[in-house]
N, CA, C and O atoms as CSV, one atom per row, in Angstrom:
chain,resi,resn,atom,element,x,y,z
A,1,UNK,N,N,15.337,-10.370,0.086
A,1,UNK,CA,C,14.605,-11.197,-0.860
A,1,UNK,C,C,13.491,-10.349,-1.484
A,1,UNK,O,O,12.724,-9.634,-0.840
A,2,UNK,N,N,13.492,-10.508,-2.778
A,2,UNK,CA,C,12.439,-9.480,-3.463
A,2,UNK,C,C,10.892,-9.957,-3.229
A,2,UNK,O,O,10.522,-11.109,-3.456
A,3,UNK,N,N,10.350,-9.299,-2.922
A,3,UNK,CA,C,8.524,-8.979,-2.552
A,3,UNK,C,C,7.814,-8.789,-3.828
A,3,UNK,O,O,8.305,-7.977,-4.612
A,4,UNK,N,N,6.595,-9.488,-4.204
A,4,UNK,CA,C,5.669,-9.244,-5.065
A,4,UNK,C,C,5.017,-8.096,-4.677
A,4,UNK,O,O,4.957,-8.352,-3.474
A,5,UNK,N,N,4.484,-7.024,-4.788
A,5,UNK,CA,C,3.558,-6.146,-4.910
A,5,UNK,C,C,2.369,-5.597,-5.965
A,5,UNK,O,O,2.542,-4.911,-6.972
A,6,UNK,N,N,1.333,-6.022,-5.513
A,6,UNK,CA,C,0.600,-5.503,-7.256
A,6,UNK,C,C,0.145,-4.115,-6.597
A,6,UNK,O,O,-0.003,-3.684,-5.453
A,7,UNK,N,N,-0.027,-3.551,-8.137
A,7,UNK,CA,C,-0.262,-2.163,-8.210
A,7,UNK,C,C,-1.019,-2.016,-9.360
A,7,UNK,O,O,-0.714,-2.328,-10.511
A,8,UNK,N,N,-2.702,-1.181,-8.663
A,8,UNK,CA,C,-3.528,-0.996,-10.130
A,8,UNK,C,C,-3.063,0.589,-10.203
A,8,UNK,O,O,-2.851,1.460,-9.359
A,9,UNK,N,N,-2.992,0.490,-12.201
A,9,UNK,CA,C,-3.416,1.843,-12.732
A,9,UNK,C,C,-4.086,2.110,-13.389
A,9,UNK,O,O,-4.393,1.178,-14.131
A,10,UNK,N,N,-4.896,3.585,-13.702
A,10,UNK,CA,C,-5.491,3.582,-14.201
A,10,UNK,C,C,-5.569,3.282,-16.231
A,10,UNK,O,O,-4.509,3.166,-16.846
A,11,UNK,N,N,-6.280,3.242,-16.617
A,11,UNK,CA,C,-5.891,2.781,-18.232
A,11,UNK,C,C,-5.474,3.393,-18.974
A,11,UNK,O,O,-5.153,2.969,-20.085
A,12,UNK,N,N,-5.295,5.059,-18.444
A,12,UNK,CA,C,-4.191,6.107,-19.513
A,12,UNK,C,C,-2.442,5.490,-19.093
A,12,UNK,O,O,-1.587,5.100,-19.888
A,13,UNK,N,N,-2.362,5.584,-17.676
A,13,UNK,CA,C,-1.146,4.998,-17.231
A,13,UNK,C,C,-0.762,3.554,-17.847
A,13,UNK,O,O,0.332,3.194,-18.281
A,14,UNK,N,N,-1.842,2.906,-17.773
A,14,UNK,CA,C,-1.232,1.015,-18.382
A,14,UNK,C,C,-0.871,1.068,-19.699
A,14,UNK,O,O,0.078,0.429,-20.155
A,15,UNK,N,N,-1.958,2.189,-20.684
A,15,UNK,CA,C,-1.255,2.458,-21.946
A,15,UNK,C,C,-0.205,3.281,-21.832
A,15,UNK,O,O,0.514,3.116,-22.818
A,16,UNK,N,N,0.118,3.880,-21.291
A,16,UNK,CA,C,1.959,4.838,-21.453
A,16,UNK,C,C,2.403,3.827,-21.096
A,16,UNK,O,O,2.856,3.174,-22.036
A,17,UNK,N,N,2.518,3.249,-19.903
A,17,UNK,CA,C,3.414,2.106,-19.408
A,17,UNK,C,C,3.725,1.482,-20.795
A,17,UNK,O,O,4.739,1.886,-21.363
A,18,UNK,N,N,2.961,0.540,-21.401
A,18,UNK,CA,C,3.062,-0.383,-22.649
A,18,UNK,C,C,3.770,0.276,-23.350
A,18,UNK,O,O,4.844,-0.111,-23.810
A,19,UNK,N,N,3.045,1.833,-23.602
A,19,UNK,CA,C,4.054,2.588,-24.797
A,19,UNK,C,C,5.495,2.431,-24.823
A,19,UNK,O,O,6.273,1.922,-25.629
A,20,UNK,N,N,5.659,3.176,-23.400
A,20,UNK,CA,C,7.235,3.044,-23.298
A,20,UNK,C,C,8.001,1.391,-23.487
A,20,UNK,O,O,8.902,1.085,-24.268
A,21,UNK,N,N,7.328,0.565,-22.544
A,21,UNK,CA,C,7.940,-0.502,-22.475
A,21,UNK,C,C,8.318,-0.941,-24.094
A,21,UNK,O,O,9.436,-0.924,-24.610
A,22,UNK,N,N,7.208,-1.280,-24.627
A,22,UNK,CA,C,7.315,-1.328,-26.133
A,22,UNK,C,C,8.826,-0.837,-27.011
A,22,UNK,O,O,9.580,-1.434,-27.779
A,23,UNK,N,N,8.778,1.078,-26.229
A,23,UNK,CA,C,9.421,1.642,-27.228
A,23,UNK,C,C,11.606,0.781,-26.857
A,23,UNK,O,O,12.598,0.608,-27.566
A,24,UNK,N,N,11.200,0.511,-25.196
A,24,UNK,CA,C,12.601,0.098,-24.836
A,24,UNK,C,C,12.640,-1.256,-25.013
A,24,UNK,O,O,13.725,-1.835,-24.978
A,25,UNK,N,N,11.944,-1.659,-25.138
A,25,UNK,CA,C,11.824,-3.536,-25.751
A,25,UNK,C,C,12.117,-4.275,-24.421
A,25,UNK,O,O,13.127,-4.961,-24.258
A,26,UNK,N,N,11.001,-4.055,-23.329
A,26,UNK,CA,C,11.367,-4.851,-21.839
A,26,UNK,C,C,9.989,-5.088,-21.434
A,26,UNK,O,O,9.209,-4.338,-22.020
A,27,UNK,N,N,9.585,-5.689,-20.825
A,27,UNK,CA,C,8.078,-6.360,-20.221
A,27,UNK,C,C,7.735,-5.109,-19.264
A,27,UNK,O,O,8.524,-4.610,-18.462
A,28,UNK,N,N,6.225,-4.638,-19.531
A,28,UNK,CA,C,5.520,-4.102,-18.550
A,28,UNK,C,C,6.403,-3.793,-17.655
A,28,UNK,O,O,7.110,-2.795,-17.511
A,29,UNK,N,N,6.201,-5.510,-16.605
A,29,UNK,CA,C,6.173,-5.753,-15.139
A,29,UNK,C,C,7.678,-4.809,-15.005
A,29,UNK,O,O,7.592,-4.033,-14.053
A,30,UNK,N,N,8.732,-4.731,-15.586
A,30,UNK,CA,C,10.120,-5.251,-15.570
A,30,UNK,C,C,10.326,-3.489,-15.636
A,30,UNK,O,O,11.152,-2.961,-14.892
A,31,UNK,N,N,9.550,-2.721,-16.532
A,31,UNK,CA,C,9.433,-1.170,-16.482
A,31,UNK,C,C,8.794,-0.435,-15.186
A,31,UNK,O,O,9.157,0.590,-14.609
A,32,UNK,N,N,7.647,-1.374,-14.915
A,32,UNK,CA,C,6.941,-1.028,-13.770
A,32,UNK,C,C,7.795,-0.599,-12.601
A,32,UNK,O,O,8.057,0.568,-12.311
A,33,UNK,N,N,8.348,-2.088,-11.726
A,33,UNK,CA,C,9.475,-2.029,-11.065
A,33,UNK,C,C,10.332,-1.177,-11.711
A,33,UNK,O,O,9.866,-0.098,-11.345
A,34,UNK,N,N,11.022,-0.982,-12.236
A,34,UNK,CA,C,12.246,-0.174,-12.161
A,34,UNK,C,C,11.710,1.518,-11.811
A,34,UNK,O,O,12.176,2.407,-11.099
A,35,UNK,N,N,10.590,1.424,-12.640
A,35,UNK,CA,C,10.122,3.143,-12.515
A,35,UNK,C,C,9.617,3.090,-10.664
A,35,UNK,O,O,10.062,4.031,-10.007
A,36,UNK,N,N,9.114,2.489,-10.219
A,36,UNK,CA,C,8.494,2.240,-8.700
A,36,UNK,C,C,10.205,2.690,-8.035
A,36,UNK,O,O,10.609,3.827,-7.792
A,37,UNK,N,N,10.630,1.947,-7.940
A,37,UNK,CA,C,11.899,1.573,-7.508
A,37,UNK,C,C,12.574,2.997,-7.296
A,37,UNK,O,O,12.863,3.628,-6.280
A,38,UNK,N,N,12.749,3.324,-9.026
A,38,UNK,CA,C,13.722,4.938,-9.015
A,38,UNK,C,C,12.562,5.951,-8.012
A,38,UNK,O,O,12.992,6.676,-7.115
A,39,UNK,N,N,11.593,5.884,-8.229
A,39,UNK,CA,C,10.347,6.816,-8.039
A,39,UNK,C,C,10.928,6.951,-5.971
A,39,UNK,O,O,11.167,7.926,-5.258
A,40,UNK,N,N,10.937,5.732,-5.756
A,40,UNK,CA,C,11.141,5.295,-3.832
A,40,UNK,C,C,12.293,6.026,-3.538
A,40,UNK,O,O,12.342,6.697,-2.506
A,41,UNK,N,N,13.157,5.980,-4.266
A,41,UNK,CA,C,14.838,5.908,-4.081
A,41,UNK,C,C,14.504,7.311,-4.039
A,41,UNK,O,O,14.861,7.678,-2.920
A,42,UNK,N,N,13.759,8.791,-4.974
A,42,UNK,CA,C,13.971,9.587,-4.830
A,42,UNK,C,C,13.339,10.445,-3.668
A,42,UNK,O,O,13.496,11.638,-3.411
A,43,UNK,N,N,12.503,9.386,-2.982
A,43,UNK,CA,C,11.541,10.082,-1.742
A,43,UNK,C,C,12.412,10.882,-1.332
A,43,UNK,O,O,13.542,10.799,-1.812
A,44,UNK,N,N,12.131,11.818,-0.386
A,44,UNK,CA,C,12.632,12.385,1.218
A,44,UNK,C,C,11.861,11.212,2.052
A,44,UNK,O,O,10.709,10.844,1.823
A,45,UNK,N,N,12.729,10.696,3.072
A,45,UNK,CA,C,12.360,10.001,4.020
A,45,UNK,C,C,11.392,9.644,5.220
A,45,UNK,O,O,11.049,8.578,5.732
A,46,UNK,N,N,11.048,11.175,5.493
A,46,UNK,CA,C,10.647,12.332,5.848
A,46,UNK,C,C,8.911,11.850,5.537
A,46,UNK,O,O,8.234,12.267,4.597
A,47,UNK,N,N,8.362,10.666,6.838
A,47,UNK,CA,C,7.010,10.573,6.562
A,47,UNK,C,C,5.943,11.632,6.091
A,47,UNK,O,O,5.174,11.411,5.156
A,48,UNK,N,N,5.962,12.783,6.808
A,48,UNK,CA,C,5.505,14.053,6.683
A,48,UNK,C,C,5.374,14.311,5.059
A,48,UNK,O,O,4.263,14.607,4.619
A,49,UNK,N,N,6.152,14.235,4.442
A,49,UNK,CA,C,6.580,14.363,3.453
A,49,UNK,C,C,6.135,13.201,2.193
A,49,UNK,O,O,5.722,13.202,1.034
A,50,UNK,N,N,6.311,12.767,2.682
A,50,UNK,CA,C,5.532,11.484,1.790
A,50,UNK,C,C,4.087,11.578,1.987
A,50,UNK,O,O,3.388,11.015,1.144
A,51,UNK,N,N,3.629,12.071,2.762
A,51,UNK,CA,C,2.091,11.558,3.219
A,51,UNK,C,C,1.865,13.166,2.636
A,51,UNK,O,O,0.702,12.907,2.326
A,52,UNK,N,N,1.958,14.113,2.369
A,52,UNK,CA,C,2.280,15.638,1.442
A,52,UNK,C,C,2.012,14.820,0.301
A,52,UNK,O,O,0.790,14.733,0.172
A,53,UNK,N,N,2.647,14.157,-0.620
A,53,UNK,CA,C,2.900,13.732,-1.606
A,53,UNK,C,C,1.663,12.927,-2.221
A,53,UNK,O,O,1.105,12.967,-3.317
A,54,UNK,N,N,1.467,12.168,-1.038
A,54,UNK,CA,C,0.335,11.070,-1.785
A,54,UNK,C,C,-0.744,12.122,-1.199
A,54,UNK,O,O,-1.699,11.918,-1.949
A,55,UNK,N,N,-0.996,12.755,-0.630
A,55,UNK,CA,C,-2.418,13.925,-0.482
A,55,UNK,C,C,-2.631,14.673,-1.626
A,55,UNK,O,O,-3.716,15.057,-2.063
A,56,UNK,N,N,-1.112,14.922,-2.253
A,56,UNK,CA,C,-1.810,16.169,-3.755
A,56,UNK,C,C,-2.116,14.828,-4.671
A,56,UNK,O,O,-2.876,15.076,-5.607
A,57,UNK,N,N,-1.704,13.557,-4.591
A,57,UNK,CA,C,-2.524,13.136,-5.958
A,57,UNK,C,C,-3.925,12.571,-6.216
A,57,UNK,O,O,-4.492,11.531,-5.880
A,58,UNK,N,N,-4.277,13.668,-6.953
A,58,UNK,CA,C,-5.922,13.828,-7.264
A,58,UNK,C,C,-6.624,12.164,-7.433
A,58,UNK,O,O,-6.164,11.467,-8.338
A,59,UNK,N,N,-7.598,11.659,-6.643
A,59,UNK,CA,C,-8.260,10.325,-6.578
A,59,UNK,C,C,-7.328,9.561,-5.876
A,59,UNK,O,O,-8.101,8.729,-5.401
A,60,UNK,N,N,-6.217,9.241,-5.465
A,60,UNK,CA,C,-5.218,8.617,-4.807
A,60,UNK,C,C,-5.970,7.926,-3.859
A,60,UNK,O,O,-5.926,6.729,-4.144
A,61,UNK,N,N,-6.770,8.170,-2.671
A,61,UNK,CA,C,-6.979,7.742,-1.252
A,61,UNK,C,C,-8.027,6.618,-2.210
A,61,UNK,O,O,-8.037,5.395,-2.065
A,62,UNK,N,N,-8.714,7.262,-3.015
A,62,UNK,CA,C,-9.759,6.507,-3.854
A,62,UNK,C,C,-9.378,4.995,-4.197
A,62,UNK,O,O,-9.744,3.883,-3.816
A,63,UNK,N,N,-8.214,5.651,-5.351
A,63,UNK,CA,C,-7.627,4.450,-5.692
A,63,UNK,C,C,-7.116,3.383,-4.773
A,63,UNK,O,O,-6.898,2.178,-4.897
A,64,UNK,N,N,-7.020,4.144,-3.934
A,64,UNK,CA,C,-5.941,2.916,-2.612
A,64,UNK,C,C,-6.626,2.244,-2.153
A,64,UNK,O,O,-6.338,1.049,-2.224
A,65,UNK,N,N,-7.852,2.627,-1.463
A,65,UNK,CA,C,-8.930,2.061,-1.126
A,65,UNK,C,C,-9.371,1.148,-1.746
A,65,UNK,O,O,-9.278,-0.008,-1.333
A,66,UNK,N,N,-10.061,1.528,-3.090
A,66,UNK,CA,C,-10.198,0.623,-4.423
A,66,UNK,C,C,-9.276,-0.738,-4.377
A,66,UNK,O,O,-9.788,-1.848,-4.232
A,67,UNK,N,N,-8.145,-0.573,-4.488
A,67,UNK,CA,C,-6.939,-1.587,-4.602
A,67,UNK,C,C,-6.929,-2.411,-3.478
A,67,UNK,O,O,-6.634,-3.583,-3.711
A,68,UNK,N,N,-7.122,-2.176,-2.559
A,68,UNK,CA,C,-7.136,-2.903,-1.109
A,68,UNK,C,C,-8.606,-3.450,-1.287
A,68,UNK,O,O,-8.630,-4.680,-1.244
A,69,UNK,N,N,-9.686,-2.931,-1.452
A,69,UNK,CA,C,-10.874,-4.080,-1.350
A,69,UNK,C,C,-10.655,-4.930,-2.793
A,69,UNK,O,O,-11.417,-5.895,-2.853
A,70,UNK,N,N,-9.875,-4.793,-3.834
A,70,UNK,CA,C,-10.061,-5.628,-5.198
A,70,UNK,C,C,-8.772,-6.671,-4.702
A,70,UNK,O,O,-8.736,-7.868,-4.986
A,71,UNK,N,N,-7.737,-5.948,-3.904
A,71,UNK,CA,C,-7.130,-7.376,-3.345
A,71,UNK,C,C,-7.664,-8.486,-2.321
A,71,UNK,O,O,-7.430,-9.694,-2.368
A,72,UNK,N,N,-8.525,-7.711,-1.277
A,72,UNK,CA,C,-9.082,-8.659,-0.428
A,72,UNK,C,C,-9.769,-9.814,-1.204
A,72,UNK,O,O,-9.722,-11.014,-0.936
A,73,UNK,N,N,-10.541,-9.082,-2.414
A,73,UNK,CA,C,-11.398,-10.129,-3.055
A,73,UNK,C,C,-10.081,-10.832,-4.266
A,73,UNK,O,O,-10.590,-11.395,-5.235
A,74,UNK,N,N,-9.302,-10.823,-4.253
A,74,UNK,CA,C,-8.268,-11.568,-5.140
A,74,UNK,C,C,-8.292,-11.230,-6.594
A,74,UNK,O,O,-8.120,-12.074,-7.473
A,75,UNK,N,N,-8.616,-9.371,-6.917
A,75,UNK,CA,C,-9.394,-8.966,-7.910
A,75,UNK,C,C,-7.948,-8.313,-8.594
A,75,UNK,O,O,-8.053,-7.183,-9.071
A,76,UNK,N,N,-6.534,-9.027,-8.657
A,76,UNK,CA,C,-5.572,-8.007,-8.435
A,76,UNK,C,C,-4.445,-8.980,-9.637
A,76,UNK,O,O,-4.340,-10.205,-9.576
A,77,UNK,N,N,-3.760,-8.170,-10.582
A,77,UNK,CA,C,-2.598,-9.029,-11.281
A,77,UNK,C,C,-1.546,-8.623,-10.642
A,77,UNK,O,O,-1.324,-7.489,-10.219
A,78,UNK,N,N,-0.805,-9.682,-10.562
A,78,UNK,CA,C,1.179,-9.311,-10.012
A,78,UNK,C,C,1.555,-8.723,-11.104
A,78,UNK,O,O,0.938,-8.977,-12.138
A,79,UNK,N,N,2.622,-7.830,-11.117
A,79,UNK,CA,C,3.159,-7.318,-11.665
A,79,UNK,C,C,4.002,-8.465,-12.765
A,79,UNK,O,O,3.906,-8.292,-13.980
A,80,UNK,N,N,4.614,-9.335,-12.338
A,80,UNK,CA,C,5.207,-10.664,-13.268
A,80,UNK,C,C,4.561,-10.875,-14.532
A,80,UNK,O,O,5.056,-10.970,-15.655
A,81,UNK,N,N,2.613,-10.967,-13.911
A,81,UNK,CA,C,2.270,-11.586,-15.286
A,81,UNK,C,C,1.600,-10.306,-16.021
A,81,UNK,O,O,0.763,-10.679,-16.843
A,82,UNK,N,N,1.696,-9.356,-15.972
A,82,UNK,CA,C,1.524,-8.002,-17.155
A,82,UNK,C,C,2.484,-8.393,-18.821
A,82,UNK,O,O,2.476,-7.577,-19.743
């Protein structure tokens, strides 16, 4: 059964997101997921490896952090309504 997940980005990313979505004529949310999705599918499995991955991206722990106290406070959009 499919899971809601929200996910903040930053506002260069929400504008490419739009761009593209725009340019393929499909909703945000609907680009979001699919790019998340392909993005998972291409991991290595390989925790080690993943946790490599999210260490090189620059502000990441920041952002995560960020995202987790703006959800505690209910500070967060679902991906649906983008």
């Amino acid at each position: 059964m499919p899971r809601t997940v929200s996910v903040t980005l930053d506002d260069e990313r929400v504008a490419k997101l739009a761009r593209l979505a725009e340019r393929m004529d499909v909703e945000e949310g609907t680009l979001a997921s699919v790019l998340l999705a392909v993005a998972i599918d291409q991991l290595d499995v390989d925790e080690r490896g993943i946790a490599d991955l999210l260490d090189a991206i620059p502000g990441a722990h920041g952002r995560a952090r960020l995202g987790i106290e703006q959800a505690r406070r209910s500070e967060t959009t679902p991906l649906h309504q983008l």
